[in-house]
C-alpha positions as CSV (number, residue, x, y, z in Angstrom):
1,X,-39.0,112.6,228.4
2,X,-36.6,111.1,231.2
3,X,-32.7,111.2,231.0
4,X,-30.5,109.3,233.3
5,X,-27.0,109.7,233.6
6,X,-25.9,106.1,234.0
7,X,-21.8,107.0,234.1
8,X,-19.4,110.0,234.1
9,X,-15.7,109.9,233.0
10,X,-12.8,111.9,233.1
11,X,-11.2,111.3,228.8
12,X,-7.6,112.4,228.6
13,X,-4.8,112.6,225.8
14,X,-3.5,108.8,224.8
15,X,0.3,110.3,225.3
16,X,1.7,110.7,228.8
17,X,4.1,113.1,226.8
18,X,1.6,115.4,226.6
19,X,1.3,116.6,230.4
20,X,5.3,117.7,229.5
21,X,3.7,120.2,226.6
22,X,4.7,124.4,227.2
23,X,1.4,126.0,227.7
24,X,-0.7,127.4,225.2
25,X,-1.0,131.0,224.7
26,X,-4.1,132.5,224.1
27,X,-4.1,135.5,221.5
28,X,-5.9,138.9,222.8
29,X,-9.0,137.9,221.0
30,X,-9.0,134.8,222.7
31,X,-8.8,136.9,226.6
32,X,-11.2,139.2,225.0
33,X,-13.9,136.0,224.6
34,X,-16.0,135.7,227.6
35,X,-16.3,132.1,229.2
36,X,-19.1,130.6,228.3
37,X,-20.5,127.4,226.8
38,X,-21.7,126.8,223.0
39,X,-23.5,123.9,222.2
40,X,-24.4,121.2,219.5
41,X,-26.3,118.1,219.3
42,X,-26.0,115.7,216.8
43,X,-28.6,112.9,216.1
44,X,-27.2,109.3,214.8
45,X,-30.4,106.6,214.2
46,X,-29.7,103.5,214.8
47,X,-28.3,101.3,211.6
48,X,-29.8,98.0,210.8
49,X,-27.8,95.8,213.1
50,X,-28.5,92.5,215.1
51,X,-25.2,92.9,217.3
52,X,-26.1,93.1,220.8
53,X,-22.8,94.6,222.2
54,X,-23.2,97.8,218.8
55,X,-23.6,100.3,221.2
56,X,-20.7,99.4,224.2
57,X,-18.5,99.2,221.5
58,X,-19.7,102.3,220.0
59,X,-19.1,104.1,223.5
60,X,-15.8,102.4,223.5
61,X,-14.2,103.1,220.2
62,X,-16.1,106.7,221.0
63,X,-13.7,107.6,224.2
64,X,-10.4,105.9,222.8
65,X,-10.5,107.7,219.4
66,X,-11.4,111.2,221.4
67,X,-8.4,110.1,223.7
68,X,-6.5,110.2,220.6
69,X,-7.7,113.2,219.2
70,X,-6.9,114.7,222.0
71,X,-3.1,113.8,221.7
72,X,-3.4,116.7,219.0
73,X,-6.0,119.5,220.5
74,X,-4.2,118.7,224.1
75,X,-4.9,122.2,225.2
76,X,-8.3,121.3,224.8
77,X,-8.0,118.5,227.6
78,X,-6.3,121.7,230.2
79,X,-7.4,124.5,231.8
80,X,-7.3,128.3,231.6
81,X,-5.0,130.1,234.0
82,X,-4.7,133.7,234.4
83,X,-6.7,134.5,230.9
84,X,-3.0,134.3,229.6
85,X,-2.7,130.7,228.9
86,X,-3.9,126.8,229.2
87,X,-1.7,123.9,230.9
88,X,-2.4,121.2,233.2
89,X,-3.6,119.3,230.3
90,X,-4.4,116.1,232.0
91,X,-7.1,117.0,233.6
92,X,-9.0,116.1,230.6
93,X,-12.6,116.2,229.3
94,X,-16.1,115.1,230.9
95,X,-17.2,112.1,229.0
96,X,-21.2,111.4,230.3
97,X,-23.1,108.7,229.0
98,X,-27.3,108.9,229.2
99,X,-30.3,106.4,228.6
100,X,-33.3,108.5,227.4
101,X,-36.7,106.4,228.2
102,X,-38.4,107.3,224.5
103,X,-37.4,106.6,220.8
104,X,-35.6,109.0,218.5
105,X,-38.4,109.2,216.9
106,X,-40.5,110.5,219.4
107,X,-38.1,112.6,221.1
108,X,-37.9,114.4,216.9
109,X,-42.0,114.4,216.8
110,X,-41.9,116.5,219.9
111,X,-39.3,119.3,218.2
112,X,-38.9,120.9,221.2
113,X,-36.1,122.8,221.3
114,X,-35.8,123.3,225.1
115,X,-35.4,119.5,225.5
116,X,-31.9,119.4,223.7
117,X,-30.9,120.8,227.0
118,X,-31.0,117.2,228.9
119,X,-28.9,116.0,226.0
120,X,-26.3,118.3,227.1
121,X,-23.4,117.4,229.2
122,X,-23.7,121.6,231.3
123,X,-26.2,124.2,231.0
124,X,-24.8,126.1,227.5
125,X,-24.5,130.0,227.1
126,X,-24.9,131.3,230.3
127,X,-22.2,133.6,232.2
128,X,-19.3,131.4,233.7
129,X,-17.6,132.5,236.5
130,X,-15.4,129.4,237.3
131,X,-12.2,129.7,235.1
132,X,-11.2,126.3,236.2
133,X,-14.3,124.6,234.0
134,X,-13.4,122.0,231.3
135,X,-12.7,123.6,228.0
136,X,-15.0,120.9,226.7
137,X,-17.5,118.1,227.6
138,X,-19.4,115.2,225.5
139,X,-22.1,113.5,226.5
140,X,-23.5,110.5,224.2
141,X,-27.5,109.6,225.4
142,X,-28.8,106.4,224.6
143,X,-32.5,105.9,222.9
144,X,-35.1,103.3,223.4
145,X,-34.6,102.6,219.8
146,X,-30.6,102.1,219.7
147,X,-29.8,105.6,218.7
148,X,-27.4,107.7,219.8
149,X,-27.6,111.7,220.7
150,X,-24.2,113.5,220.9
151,X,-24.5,115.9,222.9
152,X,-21.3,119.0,222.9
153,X,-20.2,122.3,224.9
154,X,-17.5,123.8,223.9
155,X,-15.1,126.7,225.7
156,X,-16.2,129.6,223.5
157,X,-12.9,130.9,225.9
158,X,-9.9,128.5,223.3
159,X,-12.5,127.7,220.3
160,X,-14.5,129.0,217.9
161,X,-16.3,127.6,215.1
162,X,-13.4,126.8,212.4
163,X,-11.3,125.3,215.8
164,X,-14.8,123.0,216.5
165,X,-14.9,121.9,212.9
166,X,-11.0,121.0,212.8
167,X,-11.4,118.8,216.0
168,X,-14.4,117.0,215.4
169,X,-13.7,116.4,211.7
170,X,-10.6,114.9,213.5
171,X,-12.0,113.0,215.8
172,X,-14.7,111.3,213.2
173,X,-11.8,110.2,211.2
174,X,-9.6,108.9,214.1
175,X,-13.3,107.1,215.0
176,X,-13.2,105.7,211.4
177,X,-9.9,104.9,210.9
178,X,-9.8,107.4,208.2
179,X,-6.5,109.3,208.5
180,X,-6.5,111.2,205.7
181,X,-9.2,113.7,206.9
182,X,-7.1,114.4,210.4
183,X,-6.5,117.9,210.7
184,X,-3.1,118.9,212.7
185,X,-4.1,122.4,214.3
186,X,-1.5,125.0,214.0
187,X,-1.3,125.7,218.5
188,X,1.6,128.9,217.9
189,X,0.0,130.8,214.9
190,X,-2.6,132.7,216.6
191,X,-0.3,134.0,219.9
192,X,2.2,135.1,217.7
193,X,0.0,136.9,215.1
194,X,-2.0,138.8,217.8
195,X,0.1,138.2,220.4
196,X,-1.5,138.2,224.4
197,X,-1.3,141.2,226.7
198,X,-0.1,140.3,230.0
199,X,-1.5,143.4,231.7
200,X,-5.0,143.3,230.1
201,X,-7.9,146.5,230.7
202,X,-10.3,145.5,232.7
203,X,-12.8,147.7,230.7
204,X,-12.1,146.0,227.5
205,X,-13.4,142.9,229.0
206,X,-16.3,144.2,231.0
207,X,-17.3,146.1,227.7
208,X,-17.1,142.3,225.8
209,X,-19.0,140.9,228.5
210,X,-21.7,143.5,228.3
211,X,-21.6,142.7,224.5
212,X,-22.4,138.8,225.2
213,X,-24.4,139.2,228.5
214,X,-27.2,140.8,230.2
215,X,-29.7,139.8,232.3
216,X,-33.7,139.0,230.7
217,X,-36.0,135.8,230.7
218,X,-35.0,134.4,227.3
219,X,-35.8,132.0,224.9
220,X,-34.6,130.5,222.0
221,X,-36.9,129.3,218.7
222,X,-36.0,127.6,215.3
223,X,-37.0,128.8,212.3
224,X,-36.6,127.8,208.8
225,X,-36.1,129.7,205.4
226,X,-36.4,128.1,202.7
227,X,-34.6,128.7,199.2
228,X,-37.2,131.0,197.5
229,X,-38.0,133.2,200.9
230,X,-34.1,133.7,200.9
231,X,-33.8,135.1,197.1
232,X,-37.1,136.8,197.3
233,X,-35.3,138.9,200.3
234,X,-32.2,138.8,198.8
235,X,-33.7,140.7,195.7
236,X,-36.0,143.1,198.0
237,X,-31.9,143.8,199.8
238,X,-30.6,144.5,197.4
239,X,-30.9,148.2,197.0
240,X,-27.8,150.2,195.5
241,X,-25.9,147.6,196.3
242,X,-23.6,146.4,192.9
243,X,-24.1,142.9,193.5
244,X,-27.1,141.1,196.1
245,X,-26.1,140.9,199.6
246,X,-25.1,137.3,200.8
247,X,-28.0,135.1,202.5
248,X,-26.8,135.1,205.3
249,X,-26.2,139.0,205.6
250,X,-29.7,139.4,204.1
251,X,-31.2,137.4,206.8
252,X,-29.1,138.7,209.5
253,X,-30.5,142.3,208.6
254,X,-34.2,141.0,208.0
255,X,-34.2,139.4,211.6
256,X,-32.7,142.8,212.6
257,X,-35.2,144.8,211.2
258,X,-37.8,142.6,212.8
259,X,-36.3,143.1,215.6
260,X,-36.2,146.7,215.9
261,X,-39.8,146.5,215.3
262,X,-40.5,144.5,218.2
263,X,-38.7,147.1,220.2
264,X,-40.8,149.9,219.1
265,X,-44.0,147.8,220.2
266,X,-42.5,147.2,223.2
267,X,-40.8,150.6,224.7
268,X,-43.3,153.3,222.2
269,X,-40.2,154.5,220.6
270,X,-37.4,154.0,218.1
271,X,-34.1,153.4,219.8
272,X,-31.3,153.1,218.3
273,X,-30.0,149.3,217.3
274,X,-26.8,147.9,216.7
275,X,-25.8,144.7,215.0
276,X,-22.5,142.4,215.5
277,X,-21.7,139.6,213.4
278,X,-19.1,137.3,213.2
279,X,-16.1,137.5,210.8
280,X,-13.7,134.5,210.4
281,X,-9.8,136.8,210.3
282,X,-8.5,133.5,209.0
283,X,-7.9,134.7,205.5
284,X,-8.4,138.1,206.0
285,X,-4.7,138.7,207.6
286,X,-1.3,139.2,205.3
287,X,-0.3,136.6,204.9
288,X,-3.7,134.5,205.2
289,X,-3.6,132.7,208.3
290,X,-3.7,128.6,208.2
291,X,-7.6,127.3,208.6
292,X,-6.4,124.7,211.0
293,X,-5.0,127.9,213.2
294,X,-7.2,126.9,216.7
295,X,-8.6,130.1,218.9
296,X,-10.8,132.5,218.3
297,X,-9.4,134.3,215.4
298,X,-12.7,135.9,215.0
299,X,-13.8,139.9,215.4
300,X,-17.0,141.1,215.0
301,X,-18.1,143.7,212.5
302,X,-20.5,146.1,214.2
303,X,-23.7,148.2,211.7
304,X,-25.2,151.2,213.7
305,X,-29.2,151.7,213.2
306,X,-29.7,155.3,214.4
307,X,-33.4,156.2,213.9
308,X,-32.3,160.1,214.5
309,X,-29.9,160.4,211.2
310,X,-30.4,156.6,209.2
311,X,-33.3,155.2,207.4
312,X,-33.7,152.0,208.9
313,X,-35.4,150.5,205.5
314,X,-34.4,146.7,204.9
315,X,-32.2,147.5,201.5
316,X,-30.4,150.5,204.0
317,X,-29.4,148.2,206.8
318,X,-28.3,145.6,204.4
319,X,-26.0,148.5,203.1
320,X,-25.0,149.3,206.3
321,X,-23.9,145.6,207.5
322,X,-22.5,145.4,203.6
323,X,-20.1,148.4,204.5
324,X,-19.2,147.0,208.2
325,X,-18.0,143.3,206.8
326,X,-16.2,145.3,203.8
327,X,-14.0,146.7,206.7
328,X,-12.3,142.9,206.9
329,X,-11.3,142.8,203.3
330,X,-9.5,146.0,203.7
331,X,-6.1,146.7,205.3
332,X,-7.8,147.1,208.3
333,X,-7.2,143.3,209.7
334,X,-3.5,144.1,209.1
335,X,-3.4,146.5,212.0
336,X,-4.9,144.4,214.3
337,X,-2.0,142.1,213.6
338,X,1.6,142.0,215.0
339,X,3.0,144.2,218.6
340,X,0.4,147.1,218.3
341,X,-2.4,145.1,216.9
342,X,-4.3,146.0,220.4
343,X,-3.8,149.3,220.1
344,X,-6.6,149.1,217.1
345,X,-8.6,146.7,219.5
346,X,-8.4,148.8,222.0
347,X,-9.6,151.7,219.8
348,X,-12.4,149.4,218.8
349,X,-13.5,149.1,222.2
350,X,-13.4,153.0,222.9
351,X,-15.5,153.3,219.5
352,X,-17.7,150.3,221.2
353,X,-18.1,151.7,224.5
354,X,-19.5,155.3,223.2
355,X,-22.1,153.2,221.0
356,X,-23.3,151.4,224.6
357,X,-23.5,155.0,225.7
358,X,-26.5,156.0,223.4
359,X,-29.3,155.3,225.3
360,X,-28.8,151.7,226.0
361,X,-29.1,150.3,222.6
362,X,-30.4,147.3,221.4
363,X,-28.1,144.5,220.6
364,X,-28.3,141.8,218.0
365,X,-25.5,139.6,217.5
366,X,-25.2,136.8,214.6
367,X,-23.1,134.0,213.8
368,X,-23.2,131.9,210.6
369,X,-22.5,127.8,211.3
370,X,-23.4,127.2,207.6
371,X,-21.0,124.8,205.0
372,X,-18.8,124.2,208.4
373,X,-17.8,120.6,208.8
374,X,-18.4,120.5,213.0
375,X,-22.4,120.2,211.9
376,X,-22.1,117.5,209.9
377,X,-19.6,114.9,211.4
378,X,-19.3,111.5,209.7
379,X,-18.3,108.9,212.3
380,X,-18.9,105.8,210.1
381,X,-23.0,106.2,210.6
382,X,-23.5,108.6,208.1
383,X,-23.7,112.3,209.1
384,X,-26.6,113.1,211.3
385,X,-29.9,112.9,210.1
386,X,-30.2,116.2,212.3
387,X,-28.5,118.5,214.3
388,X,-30.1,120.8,217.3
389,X,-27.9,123.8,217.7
390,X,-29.1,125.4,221.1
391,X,-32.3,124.6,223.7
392,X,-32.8,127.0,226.4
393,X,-30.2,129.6,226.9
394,X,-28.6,130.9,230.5
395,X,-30.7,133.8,231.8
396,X,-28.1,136.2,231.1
397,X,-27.4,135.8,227.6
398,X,-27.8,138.2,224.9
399,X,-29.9,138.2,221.4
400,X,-28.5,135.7,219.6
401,X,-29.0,134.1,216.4
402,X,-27.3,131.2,215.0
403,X,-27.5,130.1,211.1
404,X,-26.7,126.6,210.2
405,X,-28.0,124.6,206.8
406,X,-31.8,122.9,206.9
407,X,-31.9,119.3,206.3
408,X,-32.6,120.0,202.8
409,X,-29.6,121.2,202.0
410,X,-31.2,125.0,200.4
411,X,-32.5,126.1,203.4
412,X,-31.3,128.1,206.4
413,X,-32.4,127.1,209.7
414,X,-32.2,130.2,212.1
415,X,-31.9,129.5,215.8
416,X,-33.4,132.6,217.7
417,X,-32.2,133.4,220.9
418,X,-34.6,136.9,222.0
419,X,-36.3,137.7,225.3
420,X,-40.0,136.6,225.8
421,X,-41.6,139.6,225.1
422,X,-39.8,140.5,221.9
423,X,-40.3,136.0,221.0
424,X,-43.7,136.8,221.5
425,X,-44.2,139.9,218.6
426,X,-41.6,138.0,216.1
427,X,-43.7,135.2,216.5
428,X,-46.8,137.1,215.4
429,X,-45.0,139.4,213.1
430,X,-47.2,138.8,209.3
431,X,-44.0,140.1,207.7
432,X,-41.1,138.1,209.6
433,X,-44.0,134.9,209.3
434,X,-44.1,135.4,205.9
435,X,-40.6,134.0,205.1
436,X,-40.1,132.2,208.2
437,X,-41.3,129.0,208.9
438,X,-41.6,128.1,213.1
439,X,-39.9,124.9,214.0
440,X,-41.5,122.8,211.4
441,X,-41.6,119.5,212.2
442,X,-38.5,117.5,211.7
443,X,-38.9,114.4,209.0
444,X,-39.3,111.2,210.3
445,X,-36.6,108.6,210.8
C-alpha cells in the first residue's frame, strides 16, 4: 500500500477575534502530561453517489467547519509556552490530504495494524521533545474506491479523551449543520479547580515521564473479546468482591496477569508489577466538574502486585485495582482540588517514586475509549464502519493498552501496545488465547 501526500495546509479559527483571546492556562495535571501524540483513525466508505466533485467538496466543507470549530477549542489551534499556558492561537492546525493507491476494502482485508500509521498525519505516541508542535493535526486519505480515512493526533499535553469527544462531536455537527449537538467547552474550569504551579518539580515530571516512556522495540496488536469471554471472566473476578468487577477492570487485570506471566518467562522470576489506569475526575470533584471542562482532568489510579506479600490470583488483582479506583469516589479527589491540591500530587509522586524504586517494576498502564462519542463521529456519512485506534508506537513508549467497543457493539476490542518479546508469549499464551481473539478480520464493506 502507497500513500501520497498530494497537499498540506495550515486550518485556523474562522474569527480574527480569536488571536486577541488571554491565554489558556493549563491545570497541574495538564503540566504533569508528557507531550506526546494519541491517535485515531476513522474509516468512512464511500455512499452511493454519481457526483463527480463529492469528495472536493467533502474536503472543503471538512476544513471550513474545523475552521469553525475551532472558533470554540481556539487553544487547540496555539501553542504551549513554558508548560504554564497556550497562546499564539493562529498558528493553527496541520490539515494533510492523501490518495492511497488501493480500495478500502483491501486496505481492511489486510488488517494490519502497522499500516494505520501512513494514515496518520505524525508518527503517534513517541516522546516529543519540541514544545512548539501543533496541539493537533488531521489528515483525510483518499481511496481508490471514493472513501475517505480520517486520520487524528491529538496533544495528549491540552486534551484527553472527554476534551477529544467534545470537539469532534462539535465539529461533526458544525460539518452537518446540526447545531444542537455543539458542545461549548468550559476553557477556565480546569485552571481554577487545580490551579497551575508556576515553579513546577522537575522530579514530578521526570517521574511522569518515566511512567509513559522507556526505551524497548515495541509493538502494538488488536484483539477482541467478545460478550461471553467478558462475563465468563467477569464471573471467574469476581472473588469477595460484593458485586462483579466492571469489564473493563476485569480485562484490565486479566491482560495484567498475562502479563506478569510473560515476565516470569522472560527474566526466571516474579517481579513485582504495577498497574495505572485511567480515571475521568470529571464527576468525581465537589461540586462535579462540567463534562465539557477541556484538559486532562484525569489521574491515574495505581494497584501494586508484589509477589513477596500479595497473591497475584486473577479474583486478588481484580480486588486490588477494585480498591485503587474506590480511592476516586472517596474524598480523596477533593484534596487534590483548590490551592494545596499539589500538595496531595506531590505526595502521590513521592508514594510513586518509591514504587519505581522496587526493583524496576513492571509497568502496565490502561485506558478505556469505550461509550465515548470521539470514536464514533457522525459527519453526515453515518458513523464509521471502523475505527483503528493505534499502528506502530514510538520506540520509547510504555505498555499500553487501549479499550474501545468491537464493531458489534458487545464486544471489547483491546489495542495492545507490549514489547516484542513479551507480544510474542501473549500471543502464544493458551489462557490469554482463550478469551482473546487476534485481529480477526474486519467485515467487509
Amino acid at each position: 500500500m502507497e500513500v501520497h501526500v498530494v497537499a498540506r495546509e495550515v486550518t485556523k479559527p474562522s474569527s480574527p477575534a480569536i488571536q486577541h483571546k488571554k491565554p489558556y492556562k493549563f491545570s497541574f495535571f495538564d503540566q504533569l502530561t508528557p507531550t506526546t501524540y494519541a491517535p485515531i483513525v476513522y474509516f468512512y466508505p464511500k455512499k452511493n453517489n454519481s457526483e463527480p466533485n463529492l469528495t472536493t467538496q467533502t474536503l472543503t466543507h471538512l476544513k471550513k467547519s474545523l475552521s469553525q470549530t475551532l472558533d470554540l477549542y481556539y487553544p487547540f489551534s496555539g501553542r504551549t509556552n513554558d508548560n504554564l499556558y497556550v497562546d499564539r492561537f493562529d498558528e493553527g492546525v496541520p490539515f494533510l490530504e492523501a490518495k492511497v493507491n488501493c480500495s478500502m476494502s483491501d486496505f481492511l482485508k489486510r488488517h494490519d495494524t502497522e499500516s494505520l500509521n501512513r494514515l496518520l498525519p505524525c508518527q503517534p505516541f513517541r516522546k516529543e521533545v519540541n514544545m512548539n508542535i501543533p496541539l493537533l493535526a488531521f489528515q483525510v486519505s483518499i481511496f481508490t474506491c471514493g472513501g475517505i480515512a480520517l486520520g487524528w493526533c491529538l496533544s495528549h499535553k491540552l486534551i484527553d479523551g472527554s476534551t477529544a469527544s467534545a470537539f469532534v462531536t462539535t465539529w461533526a455537527s458544525i460539518f452537518r449543520g446540526d447545531l444542537q449537538d455543539v458542545i461549548k467547552p468550559d476553557l477556565n474550569e480546569a485552571s481554577l479547580v487545580f490551579p497551575p504551579k508556576i515553579s513546577f518539580p522537575q522530579n514530578h515530571l521526570s517521574l511522569m515521564e518515566s511512567l509513559w516512556f522507556t526505551e524497548a522495540n515495541y509493538v502494538t496488536r488488536r484483539f477482541v473479546f467478545n460478550a461471553k469471554a467478558i462475563a465468563t471472566l467477569r464471573d471467574r473476578a469476581k472473588g469477595k468482591l460484593a458485586a462483579p468487577p466492571s469489564r473493563i477492570e476485569t480485562l484490565s487485570c486479566f491482560i495484567w496477569k498475562c502479563g506478569m506471566t510473560a515476565t516470569k518467562q522472560i527474566s526466571g522470576v516474579t517481579k513485582p508489577s504495577i498497574l495505572v489506569e485511567a480515571v475521568n475526575l470529571r464527576q468525581k470533584t465537589k461540586p462535579p466538574m462540567s463534562d465539557a471542562s477541556s484538559g486532562n482532568l484525569f489521574w491515574w489510579a495505581i494497584a501494586v502486585a508484589n509477589p513477596t506479600d500479595t497473591n497475584t490470583e486473577f479474583p486478588e488483582l481484580v480486588s486490588l485495582l477494585s480498591e485503587a479506583i474506590a480511592l476516586y469516589k472517596s474524598d480523596y479527589t477533593h484534596t487534590l482540588q483548590g490551592e494545596y491540591g499539589f500538595e496531595t500530587v506531590s505526595e502521590y509522586c513521592n508514594q510513586l517514586q518509591e514504587l519505581f524504586s522496587l526493583e524496576k517494576p513492571d509497568i502496565f498502564a490502561f485506558t478505556s475509549w469505550k461509550k465515548m462519542r470521539f470514536t464514533r463521529p457522525n459527519f453526515g456519512w453515518g458513523e464509521p464502519f471502523w475505527v483503528g485506534v493505534m499502528g506502530k508506537a514510538g520506540p520509547e513508549f510504555r505498555n499500553l493498552t487501549v479499550f474501545v467497543d468491537a464493531t458489534d457493539g458487545e464486544g471489547i476490542e483491546a489495542w495492545i501496545t507490549l514489547d516484542e518479546q513479551r507480544m510474542a508469549i501473549l500471543q502464544r499464551d493458551p489462557e490469554f488465547l482463550a478469551f482473546a481473539s487476534p485481529n480477526p478480520r474486519i467485515s467487509t464493506l
